[in-house]
N, C-alpha and C positions, 0 to 999 in steps of 0.2 A: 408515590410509588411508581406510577407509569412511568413516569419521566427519566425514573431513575433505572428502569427496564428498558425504555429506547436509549438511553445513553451506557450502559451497557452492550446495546444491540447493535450501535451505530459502533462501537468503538472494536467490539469486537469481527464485527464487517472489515472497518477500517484495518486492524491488524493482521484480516487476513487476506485484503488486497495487497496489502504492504508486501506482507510474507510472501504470497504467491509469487509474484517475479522473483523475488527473489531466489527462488526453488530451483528455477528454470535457467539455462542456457540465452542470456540476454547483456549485450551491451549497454551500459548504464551510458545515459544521456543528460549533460546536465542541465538543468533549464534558468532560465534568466531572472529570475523570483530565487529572493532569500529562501524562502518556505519551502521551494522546488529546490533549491540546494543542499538543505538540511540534511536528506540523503547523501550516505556516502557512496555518489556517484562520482566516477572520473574515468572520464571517456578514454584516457592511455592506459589505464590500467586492463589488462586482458578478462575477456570474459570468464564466469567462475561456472565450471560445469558442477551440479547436482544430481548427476545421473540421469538429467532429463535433456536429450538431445534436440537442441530448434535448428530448422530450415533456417539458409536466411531471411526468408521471406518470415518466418515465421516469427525470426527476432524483430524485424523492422516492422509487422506490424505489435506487435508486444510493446516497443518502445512507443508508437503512436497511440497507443491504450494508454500507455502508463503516463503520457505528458498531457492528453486529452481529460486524464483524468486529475492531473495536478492541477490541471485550469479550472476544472469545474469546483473542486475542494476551494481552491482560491477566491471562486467568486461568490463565495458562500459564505465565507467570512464578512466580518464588519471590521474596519479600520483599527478598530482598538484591538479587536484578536490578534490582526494581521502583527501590529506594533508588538504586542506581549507574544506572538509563536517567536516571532525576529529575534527579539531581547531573550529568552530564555533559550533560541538555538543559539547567540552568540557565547551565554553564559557558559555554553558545552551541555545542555541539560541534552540528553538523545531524545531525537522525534518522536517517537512513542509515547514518551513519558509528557510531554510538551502536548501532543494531541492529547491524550488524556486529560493535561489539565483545563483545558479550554474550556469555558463556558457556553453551551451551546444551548438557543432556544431551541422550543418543540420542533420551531418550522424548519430551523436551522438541522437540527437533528432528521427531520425526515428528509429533507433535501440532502446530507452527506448519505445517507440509507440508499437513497434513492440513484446516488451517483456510484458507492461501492456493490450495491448488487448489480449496476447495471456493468460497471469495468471486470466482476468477477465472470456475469455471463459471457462479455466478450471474450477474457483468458480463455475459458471455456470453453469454447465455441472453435477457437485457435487449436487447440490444443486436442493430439487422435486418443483413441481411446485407449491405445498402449500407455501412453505420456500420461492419459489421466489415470489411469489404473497407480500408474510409479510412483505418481505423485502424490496418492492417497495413500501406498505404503509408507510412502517417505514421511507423510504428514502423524500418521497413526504411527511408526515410531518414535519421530520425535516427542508424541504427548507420552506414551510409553515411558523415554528415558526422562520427561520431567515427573511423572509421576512417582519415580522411582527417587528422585533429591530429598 
């Protein structure tokens, strides 16, 4: 039963690192790792406003969270993960659903834990308290309009 409470905990951390940039005013950056690809990142593609306005300063360090934190995920894996994220990103399975399926030990589990509270407190930390204010509205209706399906 624990196990299955940190891998709930770790996954839902994870989906909402994921999410948070996403939220935000950020140039997607694509990184040299299959795994780091699997996001639909593409640096020509123009940045997508969510109502949350970044500094430049404030995109570029977002993107150095956001690839700081693809490396630490990445080394936290074991060979055989990295092999089966690869093959089920190629498949078109979407990243979410591909992290989800991973097998993660305890330790493995507390180390992803340990790396998305650390990149949330950074967003965090980036981010004024207008921006965080929006961003909680934005977040509390979207659970709203899925409540609502």
């Amino acid at each position: 039963m624990r196990f299955k409470q940190l891998s709930v905990i770790a996954t839902a951390i994870a989906l909402s690192t994921v999410t948070l940039p996403q939220t935000v005013l950020a140039n997607p950056v694509a990184s040299r790792s299959t795994i780091a690809q699997a996001r639909p990142n593409n640096p020509n593609r123009p940045a997508r406003s969510a109502g949350i306005q970044l500094t430049p300063e404030q995109q570029q360090k977002l993107v150095e969270i956001q690839n700081n934190t693809r490396s630490q995920i990445e080394k936290i894996f074991t060979a055989e993960q990295k092999r089966t994220a690869e093959a089920r990103l190629k498949a078109g399975v979407p990243p979410r659903q591909v992290f989800a399926e991973l097998k993660f030990t305890p330790q493995q589990q507390q180390a992803l834990q340990q790396v998305f509270i650390s990149s949330q407190q950074q967003i965090e930390a980036l981010l004024t308290n207008e921006q965080k204010q929006e961003l909680i509205r934005q977040q509390q209706q979207r659970q709203q309009q899925q409540q609502q399906r």
